[in-house]
C-alpha positions in Angstrom: -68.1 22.7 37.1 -67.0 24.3 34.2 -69.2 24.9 30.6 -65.9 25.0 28.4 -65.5 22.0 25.9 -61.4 20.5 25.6 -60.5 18.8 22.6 -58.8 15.2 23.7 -58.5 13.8 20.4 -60.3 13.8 16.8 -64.1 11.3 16.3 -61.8 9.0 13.8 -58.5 8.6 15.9 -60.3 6.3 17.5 -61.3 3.5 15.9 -65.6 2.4 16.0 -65.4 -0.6 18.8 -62.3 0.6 20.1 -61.3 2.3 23.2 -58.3 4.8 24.3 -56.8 6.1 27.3 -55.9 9.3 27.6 -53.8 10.9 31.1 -55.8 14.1 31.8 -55.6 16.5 34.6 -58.1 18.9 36.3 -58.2 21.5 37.8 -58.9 20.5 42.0 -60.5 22.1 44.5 -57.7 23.8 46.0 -56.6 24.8 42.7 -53.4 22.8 42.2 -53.7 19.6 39.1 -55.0 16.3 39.8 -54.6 13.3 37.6 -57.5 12.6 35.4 -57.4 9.6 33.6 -60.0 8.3 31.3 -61.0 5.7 28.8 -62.9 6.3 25.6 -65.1 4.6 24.2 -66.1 4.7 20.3 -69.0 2.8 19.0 -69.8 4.3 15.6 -70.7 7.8 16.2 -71.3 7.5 19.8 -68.7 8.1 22.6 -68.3 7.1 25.7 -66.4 8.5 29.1 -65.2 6.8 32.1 -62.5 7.5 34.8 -59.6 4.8 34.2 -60.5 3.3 37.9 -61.9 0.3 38.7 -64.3 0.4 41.5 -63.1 -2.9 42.8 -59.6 -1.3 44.1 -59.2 1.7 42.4 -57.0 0.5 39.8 -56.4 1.3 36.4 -58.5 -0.9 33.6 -55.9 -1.2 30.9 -52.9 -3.1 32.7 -51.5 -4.0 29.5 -51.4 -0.5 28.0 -54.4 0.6 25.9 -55.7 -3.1 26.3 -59.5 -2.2 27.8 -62.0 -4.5 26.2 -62.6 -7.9 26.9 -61.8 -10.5 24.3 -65.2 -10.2 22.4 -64.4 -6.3 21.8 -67.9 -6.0 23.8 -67.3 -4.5 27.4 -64.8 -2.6 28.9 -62.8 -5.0 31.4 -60.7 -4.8 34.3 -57.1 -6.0 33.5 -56.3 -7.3 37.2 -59.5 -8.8 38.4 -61.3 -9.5 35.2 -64.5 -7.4 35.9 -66.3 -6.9 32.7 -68.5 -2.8 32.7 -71.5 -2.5 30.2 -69.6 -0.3 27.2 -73.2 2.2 27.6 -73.6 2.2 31.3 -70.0 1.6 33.1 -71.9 -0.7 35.4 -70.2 -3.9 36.5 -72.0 -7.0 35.2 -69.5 -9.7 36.1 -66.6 -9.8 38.7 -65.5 -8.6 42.1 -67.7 -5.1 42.1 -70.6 -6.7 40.3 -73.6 -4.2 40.9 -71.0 -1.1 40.9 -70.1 1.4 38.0 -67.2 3.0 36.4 -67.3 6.8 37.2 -68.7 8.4 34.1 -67.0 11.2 31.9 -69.1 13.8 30.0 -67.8 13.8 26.5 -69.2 15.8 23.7 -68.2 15.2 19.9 -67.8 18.7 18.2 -67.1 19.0 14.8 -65.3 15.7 14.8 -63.4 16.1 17.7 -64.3 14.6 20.9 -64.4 17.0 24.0 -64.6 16.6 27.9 -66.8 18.6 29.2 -68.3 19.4 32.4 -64.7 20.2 34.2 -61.7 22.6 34.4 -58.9 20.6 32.4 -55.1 21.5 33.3 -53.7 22.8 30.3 -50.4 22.6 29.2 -48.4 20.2 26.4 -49.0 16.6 28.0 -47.4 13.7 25.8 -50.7 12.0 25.2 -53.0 15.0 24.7 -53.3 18.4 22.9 -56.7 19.9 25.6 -57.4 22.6 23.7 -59.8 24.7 24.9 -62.9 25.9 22.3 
C-alpha cells in the first residue's frame, strides 16, 4: 500500500448527487499496470470510492457511459442486471448479488481536490485523468 495522495479530479467537477467514472491504473504486484477503474461518488462534501465492478459478474456499472445512479439519483446501480448499491456502503440492497458489496476505494478530499489513496497509481497522461502525485 502506498501513503501518497493522487489527484483524480477537483471537489466541484463533480457535481453534489452525482457520480463519475474515471479509468485508473495501479501499480500490480509484479510491477507492470493494471486497470483500475472507479466510480465517484459526491454527496455535498462527502465522497465516495468504489471499483467500477459489479460483484454479480464483474461488470462495469455504468453501461451507458457515466450513467451510475438509478433513476431516483439515490443508489449507485448496475446497468446490466439492475442491482441497486447503498451510495455510503457499496452493499447490494436489491438484485442478483443482494447481500454483496462494491469494492471500496479510499478517497481523500485535499484542498478541493479529490485524491485516491491507499495505492500506487500508474502515472502518465491518461485521457480521462491528470494523477498527480502530492
Amino acid at each position: 500500500m502506498s501513503d501518497a495522495a493522487y489527484v483524480i479530479c477537483a471537489l466541484t467537477d463533480i457535481p453534489s448527487r452525482k457520480a463519475a467514472g474515471f479509468q485508473l491504473a495501479v501499480v500490480g504486484d509484479d510491477g507492470e499496470p493494471k486497470p483500475f477503474p472507479i466510480v465517484v461518488v459526491r454527496w455535498g462534501q462527502q465522497v465516495f470510492g468504489y471499483l467500477n465492478s459489479c460483484p454479480h459478474h464483474g461488470t462495469n456499472l455504468d453501461w451507458e457511459r457515466e450513467q451510475f445512479l438509478d433513476p431516483n439519483g439515490l443508489r449507485l446501480m448496475c446497468g446490466k442486471h439492475g442491482a441497486l448499491f447503498e451510495l455510503g456502503t457499496g452493499r447490494c440492497s436489491d438484485g442478483p448479488c443482494k447481500g454483496e458489496s462494491l469494492t471500496p476505494v479510499a478517497l481523500e478530499v485535499i484542498d478541493g481536490d479529490i485524491c485516491v489513496t491507499g495505492v500506487t497509481l500508474v502515472e502518465d497522461d491518461e485521457e480521462c485523468t491528470e494523477a498527480d502525485q502530492l
